[in-house]
C-alpha positions as CSV (number, residue, x, y, z in Angstrom):
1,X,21.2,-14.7,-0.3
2,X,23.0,-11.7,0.8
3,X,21.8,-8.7,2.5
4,X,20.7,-5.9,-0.1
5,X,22.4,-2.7,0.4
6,X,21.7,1.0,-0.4
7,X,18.9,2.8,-0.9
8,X,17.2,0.0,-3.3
9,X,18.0,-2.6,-0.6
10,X,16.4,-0.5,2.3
11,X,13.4,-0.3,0.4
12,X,13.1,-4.0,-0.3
13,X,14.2,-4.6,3.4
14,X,11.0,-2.1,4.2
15,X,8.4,-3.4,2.0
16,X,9.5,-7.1,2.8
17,X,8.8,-6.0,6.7
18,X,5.5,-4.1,5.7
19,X,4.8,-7.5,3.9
20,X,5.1,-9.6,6.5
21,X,2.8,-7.7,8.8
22,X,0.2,-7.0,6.5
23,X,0.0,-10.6,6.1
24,X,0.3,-11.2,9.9
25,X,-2.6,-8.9,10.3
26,X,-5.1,-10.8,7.9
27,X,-4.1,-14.2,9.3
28,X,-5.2,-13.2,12.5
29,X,-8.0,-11.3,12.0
30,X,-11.5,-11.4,10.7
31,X,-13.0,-9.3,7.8
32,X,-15.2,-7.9,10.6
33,X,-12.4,-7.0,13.0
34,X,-12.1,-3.1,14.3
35,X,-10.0,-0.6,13.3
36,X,-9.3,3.0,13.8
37,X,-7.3,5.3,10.9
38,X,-7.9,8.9,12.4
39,X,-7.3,11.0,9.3
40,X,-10.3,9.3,7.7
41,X,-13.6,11.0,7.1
42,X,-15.1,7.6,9.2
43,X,-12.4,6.7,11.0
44,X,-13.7,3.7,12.8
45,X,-13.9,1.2,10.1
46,X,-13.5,-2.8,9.9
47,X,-10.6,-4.4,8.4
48,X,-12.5,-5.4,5.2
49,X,-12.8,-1.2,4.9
50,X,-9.1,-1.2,4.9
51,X,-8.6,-4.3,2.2
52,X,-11.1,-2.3,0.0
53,X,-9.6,0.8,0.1
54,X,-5.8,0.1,-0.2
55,X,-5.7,-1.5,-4.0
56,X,-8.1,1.5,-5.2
57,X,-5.7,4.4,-3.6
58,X,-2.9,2.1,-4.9
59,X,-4.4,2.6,-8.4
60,X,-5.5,6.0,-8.5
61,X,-2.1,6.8,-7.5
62,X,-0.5,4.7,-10.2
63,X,-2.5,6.3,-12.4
64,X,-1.3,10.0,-11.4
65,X,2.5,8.8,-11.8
66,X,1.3,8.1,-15.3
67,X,-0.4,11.0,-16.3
68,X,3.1,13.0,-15.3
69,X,5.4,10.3,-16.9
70,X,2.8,11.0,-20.0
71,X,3.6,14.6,-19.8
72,X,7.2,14.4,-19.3
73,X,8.2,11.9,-22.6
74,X,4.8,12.7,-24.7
75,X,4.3,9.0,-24.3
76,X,0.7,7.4,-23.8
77,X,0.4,3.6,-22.4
């Protein structure tokens, strides 16, 4: 497989990488595991904090990216 190239190919190079740790990280460690993300309200949380938040920002994201494409093409779904 060849090296990707452009802008496309940097981002699957980046994502692959942030992949790969992400997974590193919950191999290693446990659910209960410290962690400290300073722009947080509570910024000492656990790991398990992190796992829980990251697929609901994810989604309420995803869903402002739709309520824009909506507005742009008049499109619902």
């Amino acid at each position: 497989m060849g090296v990707p190239r452009g802008r496309v190919g940097l981002g699957s190079r980046v994502f692959g990488c942030c992949r790969e740790h992400s997974d590193a990280t919950i191999t290693a460690l446990t659910l209960d595991s410290p962690g400290h993300v300073p722009w947080w309200p509570r910024p000492d949380v656990k790991l398990f904090d992190i796992l829980v938040h990251l697929p609901t920002e994810t989604s309420r994201h995803a869903g402002h990216a739709d309520i824009l494409r909506e507005q742009l093409d008049d499109s619902t779904g």
